[in-house]
N, C-alpha and C positions, 0 to 999 in steps of 0.2 A: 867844265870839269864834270867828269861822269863818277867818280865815285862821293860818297857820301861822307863827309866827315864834320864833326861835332867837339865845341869846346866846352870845359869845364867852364862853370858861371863864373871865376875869376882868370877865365882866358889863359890860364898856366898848363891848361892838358888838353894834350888836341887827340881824337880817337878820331882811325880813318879805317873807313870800311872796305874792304875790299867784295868782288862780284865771284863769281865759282869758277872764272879761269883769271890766275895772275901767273900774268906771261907780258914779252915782251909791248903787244899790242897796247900794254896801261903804261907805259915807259912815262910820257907826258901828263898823262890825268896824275900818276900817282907823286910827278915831281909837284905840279901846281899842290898837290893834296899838302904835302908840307912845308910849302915857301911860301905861302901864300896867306899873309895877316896871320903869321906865327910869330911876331918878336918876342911877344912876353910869354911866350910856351917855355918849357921847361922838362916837361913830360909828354912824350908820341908812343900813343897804343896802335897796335895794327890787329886791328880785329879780322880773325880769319874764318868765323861764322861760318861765312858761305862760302870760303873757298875749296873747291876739289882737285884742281887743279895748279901749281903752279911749276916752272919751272927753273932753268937755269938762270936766268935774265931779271926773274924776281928777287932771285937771291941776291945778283948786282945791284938789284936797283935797293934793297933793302942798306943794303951795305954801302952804296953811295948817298943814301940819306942819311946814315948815321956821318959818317966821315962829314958830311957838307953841315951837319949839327952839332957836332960835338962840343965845341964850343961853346953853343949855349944850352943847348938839352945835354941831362943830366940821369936820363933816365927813360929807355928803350925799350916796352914790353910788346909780345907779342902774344895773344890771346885767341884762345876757342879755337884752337888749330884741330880738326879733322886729323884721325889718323895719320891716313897717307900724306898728309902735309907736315905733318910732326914729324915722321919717320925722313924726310926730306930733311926737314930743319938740323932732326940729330946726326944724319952722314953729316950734314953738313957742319957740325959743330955751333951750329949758332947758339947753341947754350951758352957761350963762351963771350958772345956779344950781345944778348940781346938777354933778357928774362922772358922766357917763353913759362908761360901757365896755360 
């Protein structure tokens, strides 16, 4: 797995980092990033720091990770979104599904 991701010290919040292009290419890193020794998660941040880039296929792949969690995560934020990645997020509605700050 190439992106970086980090649990809270009781294992209930997983933060996953993403790199300055998310696009199709992280399809696979970014599925391992949340199925991967999450049972007792509860909370998934997607840290977008460094992202400059994402596109259509991120937004899928966002949105098949919610749907594949639902269930047991209860709580989707997306964080430190760059502009032009916000402005993405808001065509896109994802206020609506996610808590972007």
């Amino acid at each position: 797995m190439n992106l970086d991701r980090e649990f809270s010290e009781d294992g209930k919040e997983l933060t996953i980092y993403l790199e300055e292009k998310f696009d199709f290419g992280k399809v696979q890193d970014f599925r391992l990033a949340y199925s991967e020794g999450t049972a007792a998660v509860n909370s998934i941040i997607i840290n977008l720091q460094k992202t400059e880039y994402m596109d259509s296929s991120a937004l899928g792949m966002l949105l098949n990770m919610q749907k594949n969690l639902q269930d047991s995560v209860n709580s989707f934020k997306i964080t430190y979104c760059r502009p032009q990645v916000l402005k993405i997020l808001q065509i896109a509605r994802f206020g609506k599904k996610f808590d972007i700050k």
